[in-house]
N, CA, C and O atoms as a Tripos MOL2 file, in Angstrom:
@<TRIPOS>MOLECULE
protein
  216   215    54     0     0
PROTEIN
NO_CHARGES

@<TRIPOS>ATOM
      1 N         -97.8860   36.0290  -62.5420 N.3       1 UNK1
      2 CA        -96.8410   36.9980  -62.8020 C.3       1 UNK1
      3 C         -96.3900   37.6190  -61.4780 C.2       1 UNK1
      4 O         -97.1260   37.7300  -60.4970 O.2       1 UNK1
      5 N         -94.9710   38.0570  -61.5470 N.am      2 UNK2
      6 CA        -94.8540   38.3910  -60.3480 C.3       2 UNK2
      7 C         -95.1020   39.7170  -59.8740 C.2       2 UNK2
      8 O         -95.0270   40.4620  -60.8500 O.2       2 UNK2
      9 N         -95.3590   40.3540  -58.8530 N.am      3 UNK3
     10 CA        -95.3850   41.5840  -58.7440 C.3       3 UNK3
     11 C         -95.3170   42.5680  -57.2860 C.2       3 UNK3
     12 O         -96.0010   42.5050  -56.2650 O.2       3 UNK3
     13 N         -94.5230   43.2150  -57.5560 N.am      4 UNK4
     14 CA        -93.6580   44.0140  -56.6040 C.3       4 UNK4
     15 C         -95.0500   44.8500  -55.5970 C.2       4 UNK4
     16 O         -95.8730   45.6990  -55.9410 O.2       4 UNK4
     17 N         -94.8230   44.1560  -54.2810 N.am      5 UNK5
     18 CA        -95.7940   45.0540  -53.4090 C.3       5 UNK5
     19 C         -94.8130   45.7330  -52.6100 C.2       5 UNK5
     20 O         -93.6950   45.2810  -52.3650 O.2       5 UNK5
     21 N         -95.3660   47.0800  -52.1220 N.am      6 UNK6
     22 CA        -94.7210   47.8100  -51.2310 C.3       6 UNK6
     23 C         -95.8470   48.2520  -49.9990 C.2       6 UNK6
     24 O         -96.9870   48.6940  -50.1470 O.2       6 UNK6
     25 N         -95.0980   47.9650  -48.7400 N.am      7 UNK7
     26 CA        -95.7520   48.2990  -47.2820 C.3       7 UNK7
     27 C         -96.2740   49.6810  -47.2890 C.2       7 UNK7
     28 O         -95.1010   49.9700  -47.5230 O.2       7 UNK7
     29 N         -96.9020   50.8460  -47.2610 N.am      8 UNK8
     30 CA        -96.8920   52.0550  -46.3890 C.3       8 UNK8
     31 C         -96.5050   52.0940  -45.0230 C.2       8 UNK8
     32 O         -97.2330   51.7590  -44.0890 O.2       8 UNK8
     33 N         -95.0460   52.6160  -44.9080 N.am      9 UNK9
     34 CA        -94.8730   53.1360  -43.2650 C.3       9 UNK9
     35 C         -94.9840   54.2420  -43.0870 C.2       9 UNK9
     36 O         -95.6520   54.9410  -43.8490 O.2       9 UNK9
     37 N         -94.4030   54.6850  -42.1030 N.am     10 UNK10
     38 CA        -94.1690   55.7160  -40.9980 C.3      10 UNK10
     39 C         -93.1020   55.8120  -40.7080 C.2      10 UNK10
     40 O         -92.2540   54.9520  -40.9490 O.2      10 UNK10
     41 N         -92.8740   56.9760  -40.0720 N.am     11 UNK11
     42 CA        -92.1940   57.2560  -39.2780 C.3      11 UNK11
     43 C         -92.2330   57.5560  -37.6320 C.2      11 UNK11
     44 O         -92.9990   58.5000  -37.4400 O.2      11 UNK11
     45 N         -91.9270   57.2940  -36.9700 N.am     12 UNK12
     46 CA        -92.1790   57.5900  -35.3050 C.3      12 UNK12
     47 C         -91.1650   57.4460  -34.2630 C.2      12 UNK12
     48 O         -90.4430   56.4520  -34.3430 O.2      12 UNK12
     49 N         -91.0130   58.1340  -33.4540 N.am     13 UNK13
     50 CA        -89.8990   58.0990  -31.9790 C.3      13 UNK13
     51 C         -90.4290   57.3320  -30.9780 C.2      13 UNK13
     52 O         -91.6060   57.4500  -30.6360 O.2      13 UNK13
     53 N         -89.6610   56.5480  -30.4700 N.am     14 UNK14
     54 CA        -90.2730   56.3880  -29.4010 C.3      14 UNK14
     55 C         -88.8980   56.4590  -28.3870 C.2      14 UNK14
     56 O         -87.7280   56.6200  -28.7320 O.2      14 UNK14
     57 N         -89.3360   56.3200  -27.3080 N.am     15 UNK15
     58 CA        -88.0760   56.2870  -26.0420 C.3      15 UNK15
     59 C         -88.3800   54.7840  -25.3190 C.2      15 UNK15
     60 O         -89.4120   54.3200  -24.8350 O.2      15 UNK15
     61 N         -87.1400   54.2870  -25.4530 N.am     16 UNK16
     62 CA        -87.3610   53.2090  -25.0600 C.3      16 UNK16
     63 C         -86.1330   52.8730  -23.7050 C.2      16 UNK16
     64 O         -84.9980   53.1630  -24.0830 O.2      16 UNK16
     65 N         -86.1760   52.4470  -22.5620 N.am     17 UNK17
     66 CA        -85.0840   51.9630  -22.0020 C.3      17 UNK17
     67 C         -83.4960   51.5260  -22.3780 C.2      17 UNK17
     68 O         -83.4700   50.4860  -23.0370 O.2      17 UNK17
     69 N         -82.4550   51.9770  -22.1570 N.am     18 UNK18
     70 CA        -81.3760   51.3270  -22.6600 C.3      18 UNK18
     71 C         -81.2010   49.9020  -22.9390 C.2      18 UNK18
     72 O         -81.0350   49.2750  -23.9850 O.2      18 UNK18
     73 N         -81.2880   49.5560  -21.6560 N.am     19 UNK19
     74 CA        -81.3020   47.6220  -21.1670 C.3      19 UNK19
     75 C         -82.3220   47.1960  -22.4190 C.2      19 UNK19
     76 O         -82.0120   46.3810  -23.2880 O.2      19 UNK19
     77 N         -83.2340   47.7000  -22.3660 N.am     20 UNK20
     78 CA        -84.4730   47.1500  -23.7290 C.3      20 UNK20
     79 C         -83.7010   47.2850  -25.0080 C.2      20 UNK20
     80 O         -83.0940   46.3550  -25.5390 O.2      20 UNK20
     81 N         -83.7460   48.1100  -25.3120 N.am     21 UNK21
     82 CA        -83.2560   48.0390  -26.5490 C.3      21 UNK21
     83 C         -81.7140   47.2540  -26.9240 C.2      21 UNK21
     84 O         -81.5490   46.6450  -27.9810 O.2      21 UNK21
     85 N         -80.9190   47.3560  -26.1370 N.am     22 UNK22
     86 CA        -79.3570   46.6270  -26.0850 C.3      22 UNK22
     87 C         -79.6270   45.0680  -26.1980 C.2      22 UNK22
     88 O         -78.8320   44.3030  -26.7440 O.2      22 UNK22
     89 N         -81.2020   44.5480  -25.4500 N.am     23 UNK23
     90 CA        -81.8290   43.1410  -25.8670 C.3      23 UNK23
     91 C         -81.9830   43.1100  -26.8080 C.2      23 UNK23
     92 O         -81.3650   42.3920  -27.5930 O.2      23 UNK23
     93 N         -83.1810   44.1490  -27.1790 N.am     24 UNK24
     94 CA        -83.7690   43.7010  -28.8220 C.3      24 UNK24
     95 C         -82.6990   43.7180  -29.5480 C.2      24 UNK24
     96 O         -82.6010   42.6970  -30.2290 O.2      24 UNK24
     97 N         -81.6420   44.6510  -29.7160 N.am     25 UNK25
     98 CA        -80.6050   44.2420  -30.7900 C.3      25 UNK25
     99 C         -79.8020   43.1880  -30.5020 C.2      25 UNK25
    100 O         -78.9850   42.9020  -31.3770 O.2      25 UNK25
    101 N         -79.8090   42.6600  -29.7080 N.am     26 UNK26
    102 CA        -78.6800   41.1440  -29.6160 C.3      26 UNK26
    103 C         -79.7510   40.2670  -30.1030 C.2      26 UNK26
    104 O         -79.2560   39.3590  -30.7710 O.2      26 UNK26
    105 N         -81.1110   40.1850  -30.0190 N.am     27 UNK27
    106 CA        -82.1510   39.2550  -30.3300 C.3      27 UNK27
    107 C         -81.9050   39.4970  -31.9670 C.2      27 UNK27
    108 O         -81.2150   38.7350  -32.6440 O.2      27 UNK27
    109 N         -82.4040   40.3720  -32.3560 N.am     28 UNK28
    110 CA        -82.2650   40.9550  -33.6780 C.3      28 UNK28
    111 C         -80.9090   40.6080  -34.9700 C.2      28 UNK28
    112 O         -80.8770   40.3090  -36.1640 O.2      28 UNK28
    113 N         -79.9850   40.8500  -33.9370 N.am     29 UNK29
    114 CA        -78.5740   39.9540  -34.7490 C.3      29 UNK29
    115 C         -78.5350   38.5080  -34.5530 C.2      29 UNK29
    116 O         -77.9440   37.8100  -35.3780 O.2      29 UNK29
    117 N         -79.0090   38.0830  -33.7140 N.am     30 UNK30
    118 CA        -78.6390   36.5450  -33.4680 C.3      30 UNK30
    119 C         -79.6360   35.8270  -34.3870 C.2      30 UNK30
    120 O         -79.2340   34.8060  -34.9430 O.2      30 UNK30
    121 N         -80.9190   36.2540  -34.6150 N.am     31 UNK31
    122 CA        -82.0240   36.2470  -35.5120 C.3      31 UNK31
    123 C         -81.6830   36.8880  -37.7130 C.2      31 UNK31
    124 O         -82.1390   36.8090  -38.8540 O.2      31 UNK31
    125 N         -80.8490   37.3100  -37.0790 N.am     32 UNK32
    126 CA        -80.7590   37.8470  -38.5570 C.3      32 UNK32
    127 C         -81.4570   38.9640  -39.4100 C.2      32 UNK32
    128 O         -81.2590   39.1200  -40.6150 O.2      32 UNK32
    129 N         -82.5310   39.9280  -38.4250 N.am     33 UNK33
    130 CA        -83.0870   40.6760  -38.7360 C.3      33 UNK33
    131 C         -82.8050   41.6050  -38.4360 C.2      33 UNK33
    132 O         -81.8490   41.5810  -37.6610 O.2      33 UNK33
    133 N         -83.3460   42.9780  -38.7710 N.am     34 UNK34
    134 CA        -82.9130   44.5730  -38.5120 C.3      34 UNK34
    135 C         -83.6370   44.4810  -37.0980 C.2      34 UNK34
    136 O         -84.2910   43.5630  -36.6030 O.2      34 UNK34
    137 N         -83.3970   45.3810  -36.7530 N.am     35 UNK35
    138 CA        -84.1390   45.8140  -35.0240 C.3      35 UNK35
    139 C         -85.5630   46.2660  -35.6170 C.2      35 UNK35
    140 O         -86.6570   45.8310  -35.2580 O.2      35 UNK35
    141 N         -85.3330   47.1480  -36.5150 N.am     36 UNK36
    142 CA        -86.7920   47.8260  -36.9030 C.3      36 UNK36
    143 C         -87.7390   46.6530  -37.3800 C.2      36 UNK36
    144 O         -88.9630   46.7620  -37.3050 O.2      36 UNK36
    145 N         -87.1670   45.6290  -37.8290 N.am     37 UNK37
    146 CA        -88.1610   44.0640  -38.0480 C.3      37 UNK37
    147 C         -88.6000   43.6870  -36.9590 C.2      37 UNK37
    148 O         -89.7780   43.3500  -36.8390 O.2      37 UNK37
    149 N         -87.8150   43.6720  -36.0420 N.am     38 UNK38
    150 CA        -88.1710   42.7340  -34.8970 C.3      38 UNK38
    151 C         -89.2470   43.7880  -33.8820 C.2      38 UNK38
    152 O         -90.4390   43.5600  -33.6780 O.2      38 UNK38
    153 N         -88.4880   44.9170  -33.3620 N.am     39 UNK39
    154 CA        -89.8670   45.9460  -33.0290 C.3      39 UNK39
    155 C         -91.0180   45.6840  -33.5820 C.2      39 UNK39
    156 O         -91.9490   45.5910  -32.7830 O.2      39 UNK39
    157 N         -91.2810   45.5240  -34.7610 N.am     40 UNK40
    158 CA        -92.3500   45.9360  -35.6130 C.3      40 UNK40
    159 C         -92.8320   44.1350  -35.1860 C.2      40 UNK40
    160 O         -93.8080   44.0380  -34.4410 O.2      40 UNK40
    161 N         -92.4050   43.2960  -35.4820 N.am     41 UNK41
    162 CA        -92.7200   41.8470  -35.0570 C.3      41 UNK41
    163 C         -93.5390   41.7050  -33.3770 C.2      41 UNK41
    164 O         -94.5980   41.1870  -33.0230 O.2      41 UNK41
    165 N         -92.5780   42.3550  -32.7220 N.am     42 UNK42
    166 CA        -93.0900   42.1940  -31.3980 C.3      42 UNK42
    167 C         -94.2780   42.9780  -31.0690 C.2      42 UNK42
    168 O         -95.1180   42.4300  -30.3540 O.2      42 UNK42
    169 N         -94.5410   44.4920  -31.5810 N.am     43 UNK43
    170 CA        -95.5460   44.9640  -31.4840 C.3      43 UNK43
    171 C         -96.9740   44.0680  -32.0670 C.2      43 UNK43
    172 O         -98.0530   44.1620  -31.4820 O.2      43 UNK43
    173 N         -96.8260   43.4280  -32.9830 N.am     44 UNK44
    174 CA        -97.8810   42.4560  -33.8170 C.3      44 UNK44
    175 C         -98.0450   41.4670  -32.7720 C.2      44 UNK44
    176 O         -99.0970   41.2980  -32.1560 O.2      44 UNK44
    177 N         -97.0030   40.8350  -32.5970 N.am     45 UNK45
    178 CA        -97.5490   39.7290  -31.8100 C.3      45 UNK45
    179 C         -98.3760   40.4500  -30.5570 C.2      45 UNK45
    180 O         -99.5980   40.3230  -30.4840 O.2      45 UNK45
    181 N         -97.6570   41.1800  -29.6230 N.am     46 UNK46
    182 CA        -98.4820   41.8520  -27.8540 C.3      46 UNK46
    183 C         -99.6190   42.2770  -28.4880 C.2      46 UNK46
    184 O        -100.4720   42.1410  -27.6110 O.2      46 UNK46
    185 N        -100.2330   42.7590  -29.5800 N.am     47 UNK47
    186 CA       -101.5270   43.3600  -29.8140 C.3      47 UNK47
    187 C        -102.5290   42.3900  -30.3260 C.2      47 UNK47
    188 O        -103.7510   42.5110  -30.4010 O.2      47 UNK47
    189 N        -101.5830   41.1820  -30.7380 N.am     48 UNK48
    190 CA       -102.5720   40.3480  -31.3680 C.3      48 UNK48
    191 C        -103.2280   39.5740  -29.9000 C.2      48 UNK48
    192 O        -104.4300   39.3260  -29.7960 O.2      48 UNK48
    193 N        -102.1990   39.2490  -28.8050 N.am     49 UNK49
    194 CA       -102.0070   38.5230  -27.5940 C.3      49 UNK49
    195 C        -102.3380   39.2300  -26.6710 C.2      49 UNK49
    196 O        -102.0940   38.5890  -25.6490 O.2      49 UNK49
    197 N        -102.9610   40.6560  -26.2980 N.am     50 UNK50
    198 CA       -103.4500   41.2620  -25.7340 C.3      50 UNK50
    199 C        -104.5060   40.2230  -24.6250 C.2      50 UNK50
    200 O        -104.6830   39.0260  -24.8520 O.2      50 UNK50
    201 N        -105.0050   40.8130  -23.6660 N.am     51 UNK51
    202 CA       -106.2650   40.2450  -23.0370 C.3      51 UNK51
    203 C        -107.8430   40.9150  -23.6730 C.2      51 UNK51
    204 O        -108.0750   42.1000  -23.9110 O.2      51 UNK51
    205 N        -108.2270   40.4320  -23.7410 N.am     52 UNK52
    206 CA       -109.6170   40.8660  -24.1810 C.3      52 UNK52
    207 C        -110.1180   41.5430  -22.8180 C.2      52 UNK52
    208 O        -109.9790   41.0490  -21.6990 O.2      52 UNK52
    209 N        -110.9000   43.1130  -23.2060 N.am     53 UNK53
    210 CA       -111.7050   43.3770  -21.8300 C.3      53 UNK53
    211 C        -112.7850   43.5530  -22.3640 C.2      53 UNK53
    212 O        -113.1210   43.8670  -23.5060 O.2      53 UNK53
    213 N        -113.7680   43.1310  -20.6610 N.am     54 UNK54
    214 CA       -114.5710   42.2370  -20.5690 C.3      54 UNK54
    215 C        -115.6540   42.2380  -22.2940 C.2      54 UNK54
    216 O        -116.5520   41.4120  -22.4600 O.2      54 UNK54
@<TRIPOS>BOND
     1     1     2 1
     2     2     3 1
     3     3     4 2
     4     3     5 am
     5     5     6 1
     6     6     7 1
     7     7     8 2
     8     7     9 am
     9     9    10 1
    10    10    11 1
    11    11    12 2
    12    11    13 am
    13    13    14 1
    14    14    15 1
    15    15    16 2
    16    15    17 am
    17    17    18 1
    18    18    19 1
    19    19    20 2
    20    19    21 am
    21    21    22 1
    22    22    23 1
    23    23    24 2
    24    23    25 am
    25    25    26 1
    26    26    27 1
    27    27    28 2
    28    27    29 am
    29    29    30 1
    30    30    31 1
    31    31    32 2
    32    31    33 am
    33    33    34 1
    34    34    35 1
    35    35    36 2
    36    35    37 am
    37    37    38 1
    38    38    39 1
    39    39    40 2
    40    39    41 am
    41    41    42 1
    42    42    43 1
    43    43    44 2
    44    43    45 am
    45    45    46 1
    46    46    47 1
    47    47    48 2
    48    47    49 am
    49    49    50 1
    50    50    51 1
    51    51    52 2
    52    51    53 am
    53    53    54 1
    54    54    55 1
    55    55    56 2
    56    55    57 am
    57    57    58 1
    58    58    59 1
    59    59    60 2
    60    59    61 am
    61    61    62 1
    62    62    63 1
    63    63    64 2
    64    63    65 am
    65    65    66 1
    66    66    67 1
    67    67    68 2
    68    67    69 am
    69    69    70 1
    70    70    71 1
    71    71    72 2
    72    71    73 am
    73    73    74 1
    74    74    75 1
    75    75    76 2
    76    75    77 am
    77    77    78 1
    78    78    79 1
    79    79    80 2
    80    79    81 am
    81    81    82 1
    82    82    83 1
    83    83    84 2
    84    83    85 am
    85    85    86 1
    86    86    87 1
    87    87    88 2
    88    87    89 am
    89    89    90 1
    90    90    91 1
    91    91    92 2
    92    91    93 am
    93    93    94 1
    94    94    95 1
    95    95    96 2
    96    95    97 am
    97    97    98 1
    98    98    99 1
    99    99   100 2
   100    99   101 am
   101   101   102 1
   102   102   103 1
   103   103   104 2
   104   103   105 am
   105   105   106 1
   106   106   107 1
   107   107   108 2
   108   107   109 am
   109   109   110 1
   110   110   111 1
   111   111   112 2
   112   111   113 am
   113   113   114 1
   114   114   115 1
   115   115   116 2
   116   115   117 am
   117   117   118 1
   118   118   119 1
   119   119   120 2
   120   119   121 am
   121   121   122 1
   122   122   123 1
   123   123   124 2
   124   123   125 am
   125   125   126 1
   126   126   127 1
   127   127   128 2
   128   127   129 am
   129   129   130 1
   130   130   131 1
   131   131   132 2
   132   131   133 am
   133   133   134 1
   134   134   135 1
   135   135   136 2
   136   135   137 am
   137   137   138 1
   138   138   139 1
   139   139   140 2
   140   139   141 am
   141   141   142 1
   142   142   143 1
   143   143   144 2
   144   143   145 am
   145   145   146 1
   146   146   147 1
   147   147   148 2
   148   147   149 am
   149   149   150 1
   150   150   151 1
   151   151   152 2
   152   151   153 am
   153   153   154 1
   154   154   155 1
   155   155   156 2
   156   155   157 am
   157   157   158 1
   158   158   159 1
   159   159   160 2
   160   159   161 am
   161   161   162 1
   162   162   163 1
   163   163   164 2
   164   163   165 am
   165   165   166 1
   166   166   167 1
   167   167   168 2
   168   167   169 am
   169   169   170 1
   170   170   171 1
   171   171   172 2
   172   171   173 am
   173   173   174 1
   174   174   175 1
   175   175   176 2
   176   175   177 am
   177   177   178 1
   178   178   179 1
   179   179   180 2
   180   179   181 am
   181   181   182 1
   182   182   183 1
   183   183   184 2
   184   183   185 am
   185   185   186 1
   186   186   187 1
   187   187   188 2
   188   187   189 am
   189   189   190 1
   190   190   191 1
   191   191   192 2
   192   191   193 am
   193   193   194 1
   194   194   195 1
   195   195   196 2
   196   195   197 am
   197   197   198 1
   198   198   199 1
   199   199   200 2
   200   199   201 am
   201   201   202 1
   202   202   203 1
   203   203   204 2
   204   203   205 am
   205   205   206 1
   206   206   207 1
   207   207   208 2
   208   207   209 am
   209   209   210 1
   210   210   211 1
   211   211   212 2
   212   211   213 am
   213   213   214 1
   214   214   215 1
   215   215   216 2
@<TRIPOS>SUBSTRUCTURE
     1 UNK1         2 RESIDUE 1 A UNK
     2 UNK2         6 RESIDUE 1 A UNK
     3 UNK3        10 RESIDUE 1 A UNK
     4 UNK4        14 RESIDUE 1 A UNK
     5 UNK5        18 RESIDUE 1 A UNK
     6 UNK6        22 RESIDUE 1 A UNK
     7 UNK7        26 RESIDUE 1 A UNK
     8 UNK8        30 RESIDUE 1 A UNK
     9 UNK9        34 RESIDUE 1 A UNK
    10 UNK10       38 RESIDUE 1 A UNK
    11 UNK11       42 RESIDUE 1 A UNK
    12 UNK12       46 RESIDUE 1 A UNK
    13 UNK13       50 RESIDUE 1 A UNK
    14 UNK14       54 RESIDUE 1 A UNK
    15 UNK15       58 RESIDUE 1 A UNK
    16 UNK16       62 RESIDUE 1 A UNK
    17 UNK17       66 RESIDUE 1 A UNK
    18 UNK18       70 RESIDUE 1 A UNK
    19 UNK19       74 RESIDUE 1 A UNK
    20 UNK20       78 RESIDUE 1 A UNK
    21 UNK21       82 RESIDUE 1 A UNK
    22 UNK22       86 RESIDUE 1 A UNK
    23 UNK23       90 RESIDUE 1 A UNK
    24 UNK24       94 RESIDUE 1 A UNK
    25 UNK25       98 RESIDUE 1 A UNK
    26 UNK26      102 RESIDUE 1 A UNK
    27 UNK27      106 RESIDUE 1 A UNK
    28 UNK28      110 RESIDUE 1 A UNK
    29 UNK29      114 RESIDUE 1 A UNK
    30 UNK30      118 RESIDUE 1 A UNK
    31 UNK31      122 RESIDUE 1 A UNK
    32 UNK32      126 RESIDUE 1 A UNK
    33 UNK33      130 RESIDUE 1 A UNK
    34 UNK34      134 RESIDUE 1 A UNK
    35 UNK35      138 RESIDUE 1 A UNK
    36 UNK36      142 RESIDUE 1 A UNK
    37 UNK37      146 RESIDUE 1 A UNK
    38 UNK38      150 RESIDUE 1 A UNK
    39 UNK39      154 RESIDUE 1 A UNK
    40 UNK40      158 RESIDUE 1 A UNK
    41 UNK41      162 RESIDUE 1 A UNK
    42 UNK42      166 RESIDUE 1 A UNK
    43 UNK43      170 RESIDUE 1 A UNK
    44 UNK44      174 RESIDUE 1 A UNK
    45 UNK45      178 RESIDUE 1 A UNK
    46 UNK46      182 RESIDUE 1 A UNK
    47 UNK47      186 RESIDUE 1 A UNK
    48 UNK48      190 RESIDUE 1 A UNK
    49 UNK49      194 RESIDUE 1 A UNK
    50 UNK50      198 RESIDUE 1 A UNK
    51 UNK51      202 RESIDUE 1 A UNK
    52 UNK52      206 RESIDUE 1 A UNK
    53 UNK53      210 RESIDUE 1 A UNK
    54 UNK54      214 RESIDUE 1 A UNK
């Protein structure tokens, strides 16, 4: 059966560079996703891809 899941978010500010963000949204449209997808995408991936210390 099917059934409707919902995420828990947040809310949060951050300050980000102009030049940065004017990327992520051309990435974001050319991709087909909201900016807030793709933020949220890129943060997953750098934390998953982190370096391990020692």
């Amino acid at each position: 059966m099917f059934k409707v899941e919902k995420t828990e978010m947040i809310n949060k500010t951050f300050r980000l560079p102009v030049e940065l963000v004017e990327k992520l949204a051309t990435v974001a449209q050319n991709q087909g996703v909201s900016l807030n997808n793709l933020v949220k995408q890129c943060c997953e991936y750098a934390l998953k891809n982190m370096e391990k210390e020692g």
